[in-house]
matplotlib code that plots the C-alpha trace (Angstrom):
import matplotlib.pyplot as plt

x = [107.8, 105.9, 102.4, 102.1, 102.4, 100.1, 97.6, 97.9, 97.7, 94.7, 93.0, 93.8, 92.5, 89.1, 88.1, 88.8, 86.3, 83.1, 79.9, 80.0, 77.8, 77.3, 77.4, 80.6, 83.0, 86.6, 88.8, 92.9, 95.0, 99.0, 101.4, 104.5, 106.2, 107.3, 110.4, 109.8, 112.2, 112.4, 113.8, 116.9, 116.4, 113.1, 112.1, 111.8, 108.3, 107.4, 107.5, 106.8, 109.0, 110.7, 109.5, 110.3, 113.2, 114.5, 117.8, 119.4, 120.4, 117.7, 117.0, 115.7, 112.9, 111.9, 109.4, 105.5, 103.8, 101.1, 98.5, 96.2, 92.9, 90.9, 87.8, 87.6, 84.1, 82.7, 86.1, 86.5, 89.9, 91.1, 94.7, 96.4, 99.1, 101.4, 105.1, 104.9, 104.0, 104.0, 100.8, 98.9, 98.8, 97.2, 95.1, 93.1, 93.1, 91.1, 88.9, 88.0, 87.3, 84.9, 83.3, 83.3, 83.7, 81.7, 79.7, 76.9, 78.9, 78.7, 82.4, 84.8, 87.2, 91.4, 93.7, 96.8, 100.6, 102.9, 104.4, 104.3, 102.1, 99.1, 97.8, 94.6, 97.2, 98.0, 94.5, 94.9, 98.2, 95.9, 93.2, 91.1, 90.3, 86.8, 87.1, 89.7, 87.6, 84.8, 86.9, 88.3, 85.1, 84.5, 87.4, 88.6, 92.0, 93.5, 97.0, 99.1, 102.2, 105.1, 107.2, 103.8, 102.3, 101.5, 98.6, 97.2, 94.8, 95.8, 99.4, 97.8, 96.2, 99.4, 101.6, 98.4, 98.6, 102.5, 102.2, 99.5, 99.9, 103.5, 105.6, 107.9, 109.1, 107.0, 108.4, 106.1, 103.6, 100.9, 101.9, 101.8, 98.5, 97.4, 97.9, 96.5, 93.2, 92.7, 93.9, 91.7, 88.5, 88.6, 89.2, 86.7, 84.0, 84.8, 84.9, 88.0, 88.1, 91.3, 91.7, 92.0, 92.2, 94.4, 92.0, 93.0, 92.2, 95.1, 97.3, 97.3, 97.8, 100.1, 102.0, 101.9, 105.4, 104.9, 102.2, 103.6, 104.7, 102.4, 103.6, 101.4]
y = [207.1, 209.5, 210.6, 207.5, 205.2, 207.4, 206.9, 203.2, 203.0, 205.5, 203.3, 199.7, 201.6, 202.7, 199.6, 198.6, 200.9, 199.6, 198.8, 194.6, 193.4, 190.1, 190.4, 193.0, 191.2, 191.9, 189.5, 190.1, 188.0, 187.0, 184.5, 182.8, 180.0, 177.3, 175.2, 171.1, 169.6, 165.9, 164.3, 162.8, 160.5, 159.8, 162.0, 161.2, 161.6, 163.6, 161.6, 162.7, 165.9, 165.6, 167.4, 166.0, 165.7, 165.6, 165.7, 169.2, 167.9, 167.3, 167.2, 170.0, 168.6, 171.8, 174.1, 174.5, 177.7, 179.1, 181.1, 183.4, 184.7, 185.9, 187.9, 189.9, 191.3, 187.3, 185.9, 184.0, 182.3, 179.7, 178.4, 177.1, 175.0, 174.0, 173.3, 175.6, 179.1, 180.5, 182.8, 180.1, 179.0, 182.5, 182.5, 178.8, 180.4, 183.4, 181.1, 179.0, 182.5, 183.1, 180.3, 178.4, 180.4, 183.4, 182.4, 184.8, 187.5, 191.0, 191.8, 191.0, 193.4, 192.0, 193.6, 192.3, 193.3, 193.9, 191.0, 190.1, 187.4, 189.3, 190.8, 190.0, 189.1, 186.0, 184.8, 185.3, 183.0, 179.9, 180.1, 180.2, 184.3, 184.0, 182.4, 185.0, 188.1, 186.4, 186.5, 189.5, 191.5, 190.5, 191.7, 195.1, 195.6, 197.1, 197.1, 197.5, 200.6, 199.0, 198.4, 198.3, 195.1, 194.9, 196.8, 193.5, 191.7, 188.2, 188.6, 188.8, 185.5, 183.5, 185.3, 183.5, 180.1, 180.2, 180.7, 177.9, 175.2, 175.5, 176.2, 172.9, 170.3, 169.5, 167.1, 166.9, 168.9, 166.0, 167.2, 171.0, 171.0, 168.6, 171.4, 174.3, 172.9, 171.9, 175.2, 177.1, 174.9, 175.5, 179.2, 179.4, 176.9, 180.2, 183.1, 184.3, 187.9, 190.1, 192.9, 195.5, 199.2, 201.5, 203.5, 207.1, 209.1, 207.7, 207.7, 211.6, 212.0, 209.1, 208.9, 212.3, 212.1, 209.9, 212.9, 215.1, 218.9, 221.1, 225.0, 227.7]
z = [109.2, 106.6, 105.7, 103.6, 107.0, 108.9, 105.9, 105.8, 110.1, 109.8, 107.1, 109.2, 112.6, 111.0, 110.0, 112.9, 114.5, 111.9, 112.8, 112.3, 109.4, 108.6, 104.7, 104.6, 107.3, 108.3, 108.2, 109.3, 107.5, 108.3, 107.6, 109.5, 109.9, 112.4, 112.5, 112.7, 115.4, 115.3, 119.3, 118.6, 121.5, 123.2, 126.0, 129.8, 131.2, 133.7, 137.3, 140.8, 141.8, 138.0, 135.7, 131.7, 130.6, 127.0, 125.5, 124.4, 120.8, 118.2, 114.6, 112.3, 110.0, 107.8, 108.3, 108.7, 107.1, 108.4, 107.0, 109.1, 108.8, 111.5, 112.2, 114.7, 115.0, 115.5, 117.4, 114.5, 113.3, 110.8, 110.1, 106.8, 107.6, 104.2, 103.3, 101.1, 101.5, 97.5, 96.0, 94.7, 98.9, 99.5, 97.1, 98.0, 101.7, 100.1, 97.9, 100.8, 102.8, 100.2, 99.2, 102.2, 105.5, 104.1, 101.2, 102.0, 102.4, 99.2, 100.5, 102.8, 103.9, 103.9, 106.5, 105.7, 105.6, 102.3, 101.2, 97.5, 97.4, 99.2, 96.2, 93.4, 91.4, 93.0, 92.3, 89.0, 89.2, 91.3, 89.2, 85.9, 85.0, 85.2, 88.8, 89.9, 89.2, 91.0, 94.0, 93.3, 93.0, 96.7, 98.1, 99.6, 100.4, 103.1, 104.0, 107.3, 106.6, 105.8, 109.3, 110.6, 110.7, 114.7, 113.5, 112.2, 114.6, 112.9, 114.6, 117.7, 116.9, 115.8, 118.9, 121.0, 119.1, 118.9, 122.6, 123.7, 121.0, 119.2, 121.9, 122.1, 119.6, 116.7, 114.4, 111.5, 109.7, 111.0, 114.4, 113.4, 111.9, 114.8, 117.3, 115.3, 115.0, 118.7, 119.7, 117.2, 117.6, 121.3, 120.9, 118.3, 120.5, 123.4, 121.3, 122.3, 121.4, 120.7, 123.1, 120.7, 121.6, 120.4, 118.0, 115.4, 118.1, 120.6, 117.7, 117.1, 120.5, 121.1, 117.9, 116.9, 116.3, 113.5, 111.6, 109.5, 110.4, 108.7, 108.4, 109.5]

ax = plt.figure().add_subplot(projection="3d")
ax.plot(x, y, z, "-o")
ax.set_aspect("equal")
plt.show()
């Protein structure tokens, strides 16, 4: 941990702390991925004083990505779900961000974490120049420190969904994306906020470990 992670938490954590405004939103943004299991053998409902029953073995069928974004000033959330999780994947999530979630917004503000594909290049990579600077202009960047991602809201999210919706044996991406949008619709139909608190002021005092020692 240096002064360039403080930085980076610092930045996440303020705009964090923002005033909500309907044309500049804040949306978190974070990817993972979900193994498909197929049932080798077909399970044994539940019955009176039984609960279900399945058999231990079972059948690896790839895996689902999934692609995060969620806003947490409206309690807000949508999920990708794709084979596939290259740029050009990113990139459509952002466009439909834009265009379609958030088409009257002047900005949006991206907290995301470092991996490669989370950059404007990528739009550049998806689609035509002129398009990819339209998007681009929109966009603010803001990135999680590196080792720090927990400081992104949209983990929360997917720990939540992984918990409620993905928690057992899904054997197909039909299946995957099945359960993603029942579980987001009904959280989004509730406004299901994240509860957030750990603000810059409680990390100098919690984490001031982490801060640089500056000489007298």
């Amino acid at each position: 941990m240096d002064a360039a992670f403080v930085c980076r938490m610092e930045a996440v954590l303020e705009v964090y702390r923002r005033v909500p405004e309907p044309s500049h939103p804040v949306v978190c943004v974070d990817e993972a991925s979900v193994q498909r299991v197929k049932e080798v053998r077909a399970p044994i409902p539940a019955q009176p004083g039984h609960s279900e029953r399945y058999d231990v073995e079972y059948e690896r069928n790839g895996v689902a990505h999934l692609l995060a974004f969620h806003a947490p000033f409206e309690n807000w959330r949508r999920v990708d779900v794709a084979d596939n999780y290259v740029a050009k994947q990113w990139a459509e999530g952002i466009r439909r961000l834009i265009q379609d979630d958030y088409p009257q917004a002047q900005r949006i503000t991206l907290v995301m974490d470092n991996p490669n594909t989370h950059v404007g290049a990528s739009l550049y990579k998806a689609f035509q120049p002129a398009l990819a600077r339209a998007l681009l202009d929109k966009l603010e960047f803001v990135y999680t420190p590196k080792h720090g991602s927990r400081l992104d809201i949209a983990q929360c999210e997917l720990s939540v969904l992984t918990r409620q919706c993905l928690d057992r044996r899904l054997p197909d991406i039909a299946t995957v994306i099945s359960e993603i949008a029942a579980c987001t619709i009904t959280r989004n139909q509730s406004k299901k906020p994240v509860d957030w608190h750990f603000t810059t002021d409680n990390a100098r005092i919690n984490l001031k470990c982490l801060y640089p020692k500056l000489s007298d």
